[in-house]
N, C-alpha and C positions, 0 to 999 in steps of 0.2 A: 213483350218478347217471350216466347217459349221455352222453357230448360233444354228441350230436347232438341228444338233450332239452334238456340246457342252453344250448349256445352261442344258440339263439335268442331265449331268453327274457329273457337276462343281455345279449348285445348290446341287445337293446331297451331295458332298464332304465337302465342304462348313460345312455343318451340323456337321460336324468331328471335326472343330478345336476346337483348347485347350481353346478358349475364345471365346465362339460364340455370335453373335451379340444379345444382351438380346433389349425386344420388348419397356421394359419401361426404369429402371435403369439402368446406368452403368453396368458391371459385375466387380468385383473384378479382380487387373489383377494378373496371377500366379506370384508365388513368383520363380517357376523354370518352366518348360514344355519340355517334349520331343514327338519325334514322331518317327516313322519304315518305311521304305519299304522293301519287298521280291520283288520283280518285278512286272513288267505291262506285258500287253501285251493282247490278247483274250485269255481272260476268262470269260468263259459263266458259266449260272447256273448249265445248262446239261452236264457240260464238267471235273464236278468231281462229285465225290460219296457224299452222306453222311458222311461216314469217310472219304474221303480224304478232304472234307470241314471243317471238327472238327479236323483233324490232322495239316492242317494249321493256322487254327484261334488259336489251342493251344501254335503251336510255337512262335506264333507273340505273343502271352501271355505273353511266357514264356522270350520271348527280351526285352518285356517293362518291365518286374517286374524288371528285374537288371537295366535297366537304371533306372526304378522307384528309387529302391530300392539305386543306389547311391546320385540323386539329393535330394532327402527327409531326406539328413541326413548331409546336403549341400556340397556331394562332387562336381567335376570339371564337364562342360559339354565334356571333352575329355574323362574322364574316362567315363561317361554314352555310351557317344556313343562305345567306342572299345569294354564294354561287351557287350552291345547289339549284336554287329555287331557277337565277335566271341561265343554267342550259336550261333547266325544264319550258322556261317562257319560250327560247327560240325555237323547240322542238314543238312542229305540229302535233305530233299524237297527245297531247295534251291541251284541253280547254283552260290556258293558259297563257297572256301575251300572242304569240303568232302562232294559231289556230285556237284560239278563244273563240265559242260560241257568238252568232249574230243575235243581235236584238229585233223586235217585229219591222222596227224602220231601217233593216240590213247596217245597221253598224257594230261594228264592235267596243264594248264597254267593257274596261278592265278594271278589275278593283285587287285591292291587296293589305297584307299588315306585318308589321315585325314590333316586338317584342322583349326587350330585353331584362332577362331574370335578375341581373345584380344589383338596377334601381329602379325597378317598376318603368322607366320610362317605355312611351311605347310611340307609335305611329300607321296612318294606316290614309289609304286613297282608293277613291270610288269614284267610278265613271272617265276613269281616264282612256282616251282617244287615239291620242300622238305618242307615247312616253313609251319607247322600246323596253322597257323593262320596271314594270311595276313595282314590283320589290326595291328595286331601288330608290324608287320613288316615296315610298313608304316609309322607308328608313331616311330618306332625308328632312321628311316632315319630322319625325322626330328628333336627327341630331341639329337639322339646322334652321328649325322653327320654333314658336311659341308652342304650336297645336298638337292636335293627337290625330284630327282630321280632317281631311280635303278633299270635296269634291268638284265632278266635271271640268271645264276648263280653266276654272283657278285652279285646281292641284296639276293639270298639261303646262300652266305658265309657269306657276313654283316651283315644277319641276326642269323646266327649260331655264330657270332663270338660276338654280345652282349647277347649272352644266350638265345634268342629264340629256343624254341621248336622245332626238327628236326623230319622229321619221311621220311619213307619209300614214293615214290611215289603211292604206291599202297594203300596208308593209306586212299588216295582221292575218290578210283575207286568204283561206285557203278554200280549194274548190270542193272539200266536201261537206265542209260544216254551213257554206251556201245551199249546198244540196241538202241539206239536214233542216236548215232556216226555210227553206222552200217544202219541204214534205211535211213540218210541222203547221205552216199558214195554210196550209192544203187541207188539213186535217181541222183547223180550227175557221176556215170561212174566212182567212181574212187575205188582205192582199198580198201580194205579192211585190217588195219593193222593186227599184230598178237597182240594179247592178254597180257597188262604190265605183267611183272615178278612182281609175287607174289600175282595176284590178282586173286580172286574165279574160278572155274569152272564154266561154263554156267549152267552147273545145279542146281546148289544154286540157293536153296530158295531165290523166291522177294515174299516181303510183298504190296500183288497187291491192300489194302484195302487203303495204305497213299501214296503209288510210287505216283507221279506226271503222268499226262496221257500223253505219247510218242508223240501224234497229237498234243499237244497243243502249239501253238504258242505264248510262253511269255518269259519274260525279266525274267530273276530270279536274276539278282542282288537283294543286299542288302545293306542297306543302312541306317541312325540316324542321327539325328537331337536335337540340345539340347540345354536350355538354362537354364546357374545353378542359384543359391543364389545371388551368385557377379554379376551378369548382362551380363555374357562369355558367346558365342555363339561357337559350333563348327560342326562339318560336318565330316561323315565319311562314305564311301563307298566299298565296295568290290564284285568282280563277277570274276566267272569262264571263262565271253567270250561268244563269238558264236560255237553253235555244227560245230564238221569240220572246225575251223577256220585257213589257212593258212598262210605259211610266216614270222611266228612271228607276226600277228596281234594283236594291242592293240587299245581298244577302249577307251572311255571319261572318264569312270573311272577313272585311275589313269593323266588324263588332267587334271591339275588346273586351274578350271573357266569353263572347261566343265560338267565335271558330278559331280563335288565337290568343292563348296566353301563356306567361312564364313567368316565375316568381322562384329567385333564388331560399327564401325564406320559405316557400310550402314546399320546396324540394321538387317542381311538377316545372314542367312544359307541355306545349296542346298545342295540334295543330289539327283541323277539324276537315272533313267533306262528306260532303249528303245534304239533304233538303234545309236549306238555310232558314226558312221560318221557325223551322222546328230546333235547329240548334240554338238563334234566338231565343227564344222563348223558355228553354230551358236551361238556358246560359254554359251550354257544356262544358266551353273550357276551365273559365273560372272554378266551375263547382266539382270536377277532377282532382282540379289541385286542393282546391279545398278539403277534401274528401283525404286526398292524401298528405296534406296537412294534419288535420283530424287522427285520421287512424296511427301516423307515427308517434302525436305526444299519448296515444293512451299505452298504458300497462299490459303485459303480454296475455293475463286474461280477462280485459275489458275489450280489448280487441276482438278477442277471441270469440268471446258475449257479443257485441253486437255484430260481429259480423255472423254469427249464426241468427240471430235475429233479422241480418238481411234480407229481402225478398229477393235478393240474385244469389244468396251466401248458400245455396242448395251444397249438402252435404258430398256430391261428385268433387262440386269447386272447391270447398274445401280440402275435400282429401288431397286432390290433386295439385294444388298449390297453395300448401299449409305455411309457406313462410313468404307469401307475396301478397296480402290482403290490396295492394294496389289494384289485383285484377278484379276484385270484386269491385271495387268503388267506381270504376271506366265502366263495365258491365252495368253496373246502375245506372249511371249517365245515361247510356246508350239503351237501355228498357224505357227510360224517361221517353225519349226521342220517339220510338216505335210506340208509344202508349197514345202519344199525341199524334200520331200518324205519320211521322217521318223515318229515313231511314241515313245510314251513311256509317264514317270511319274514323276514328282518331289516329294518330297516332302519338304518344306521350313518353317523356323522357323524366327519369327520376334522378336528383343527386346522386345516389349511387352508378349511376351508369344505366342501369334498366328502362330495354326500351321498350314497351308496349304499344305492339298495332293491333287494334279490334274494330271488328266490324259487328255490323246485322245485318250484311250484305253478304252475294256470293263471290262475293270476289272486293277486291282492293290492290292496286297498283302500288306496293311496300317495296321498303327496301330497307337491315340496318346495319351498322358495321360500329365497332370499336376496339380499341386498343388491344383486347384480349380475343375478339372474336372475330375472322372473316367476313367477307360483306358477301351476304344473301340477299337477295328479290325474291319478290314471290306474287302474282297476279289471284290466283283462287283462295276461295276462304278454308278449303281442307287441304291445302298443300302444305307438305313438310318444307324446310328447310332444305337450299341446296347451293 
């Protein structure tokens, strides 16, 4: 990743968090903080409507108020993040639960993870079919199982079998991410499935003013970040995958420590989106927190020492956020990821309240709000706060 690709996109973001660096005094630190992603990936200004820009900002709206709405009345950071997370599954505009991306055999596979900072315990499901809301699905593998994971239709019966919600697999199918699965096998030679039982006609009406645009190249997971009252951190993710994904592929998502992790001890939470291989492989979430681990027990100038020593620690970053070396250690991460040829978004939540969204993308579907600060959205990677 280039200084001069990054520094503007990550100053921007910067602007976002929940505690942002005040010029004179202290700032108050929140008393809870959450934050959102919908995905990264290119997203241009030109690459959605007016409405489709106000049909997103509203959703992202509408996932902070519930997680708002339960830290402010000091419930759990796990319950924040799982509402959050499932309006975002019922909302098509995200490749999440119902508009999740098709697989080459026209189905859809849901996968997801949750996370909890106060005992490492975690949970996470891959390849689910039937299960209205993956997230929750995730989180009952870990309060009401042995395991950490489960997949295809044993994690659809574990999850039917502690009373989550069942439905139809057509309950997922929306008509443009069909149209998206059909323009990618087109592209790649391969067939063309027949159409799930039970899902519309091609004729059915799409509502072309909020659809997400067919061309556009991004991430659409989803994903929360939260920290409550008692000082609990947690982390929760869920995505539909890649259009046309073979194999039984599963990406970082439902990987603990790759696209999801929280640890009340490293003071970090992580919720990941962009090219899964890649965030595997270099284990992003975990080594975030790690990272931020690390840099809080050292001394104010061994910090200072290596983070000039950093290869992302360029002397702008520095200046410009001389009392937040968190943003350096995410910005590592995320050069990692683009080194090995991937790209995508975090976003991370600190015990102190600080929340951090960064990308290496042009865009990420953000959103964070806490005790001290109004809840902002934000779709582009050089957009202020608003």
């Amino acid at each position: 990743m280039t200084l001069t690709r990054l520094i503007p996109a990550a100053v921007a973001l910067a602007l976002m968090a929940t505690s942002a660096v005040a010029q004179s005094a202290q700032p108050e630190a929140p008393r809870w903080s959450f934050a959102i992603h919908g995905g990264a990936g290119v997203i241009e200004r030109d690459s959605l409507s007016p409405e489709q820009d106000a049909a997103y900002r509203a959703a992202l709206t509408r996932a902070l108020e519930a997680g708002q709405a339960i830290l402010s009345r000091g419930g759990t950071a796990m319950d924040a993040v799982q509402a959050a997370i499932q309006i975002m599954e019922d909302n098509p505009l995200f490749n999440a639960g119902r508009g999740a991306v098709f697989t080459a055999e026209g189905r859809n596979e849901l996968d997801a993870a949750v996370m909890d900072g106060s005992n490492l315990a975690a949970g996470s499901v891959a390849g689910l079919t039937t299960t209205r809301h993956p997230i929750a699905a995730a989180r009952a593998v870990m309060e009401q199982s042995p395991h950490v994971m489960l997949i295809g239709s044993g994690a659809d019966a574990f999850a039917a079998s502690v009373g989550l919600e069942q439905v139809e697999p057509s309950f997922f199918f929306t008509e443009r991410r069909w149209q998206g699965l059909e323009t990618a096998l087109r592209a790649r030679n391969l067939p063309i499935p027949a159409r799930p039982a039970g899902a519309p006609g091609p004729q059915a009406a799409i509502d072309e003013s909020q659809a997400p645009p067919l061309n556009e190249r991004k991430f659409g997971t989803v994903g929360a970040v939260a920290l409550d009252q008692s000082g609990n951190l947690a982390a929760g993710t869920s995505t539909g995958g890649m259009t046309a994904k073979q194999w039984g592929r599963v990406g970082d998502v439902p990987v603990i420590g790759a696209g999801t992790y929280a640890s009340n001890a490293d003071g970090c939470a992580v919720s990941a989106t962009g090219d899964g291989e890649y965030f595997i492989r270099a284990t992003v979430a975990r080594d975030i927190c790690a990272g931020i681990a690390a840099e809080a027990a050292m001394s104010p100038d061994v910090r200072a020492s290596q983070r000039r020593a950093s290869a992302c620690a360029a002397d702008e970053i520095c200046l410009s956020h001389p009392r937040n070396p968190d943003f350096v250690v995410i910005d590592r991460e995320l050069a990692q990821v683009e080194a090995l040829g991937g790209s995508g978004g975090v976003i991370v939540m600190t015990r102190s309240g600080d929340a951090w969204l960064h990308m290496n993308t042009s865009g990420m579907y953000r959103g964070a709000v806490s005790s001290t600060e109004p809840a902002r959205v934000g779709i582009y990677a050089n957009e202020p706060p608003r």
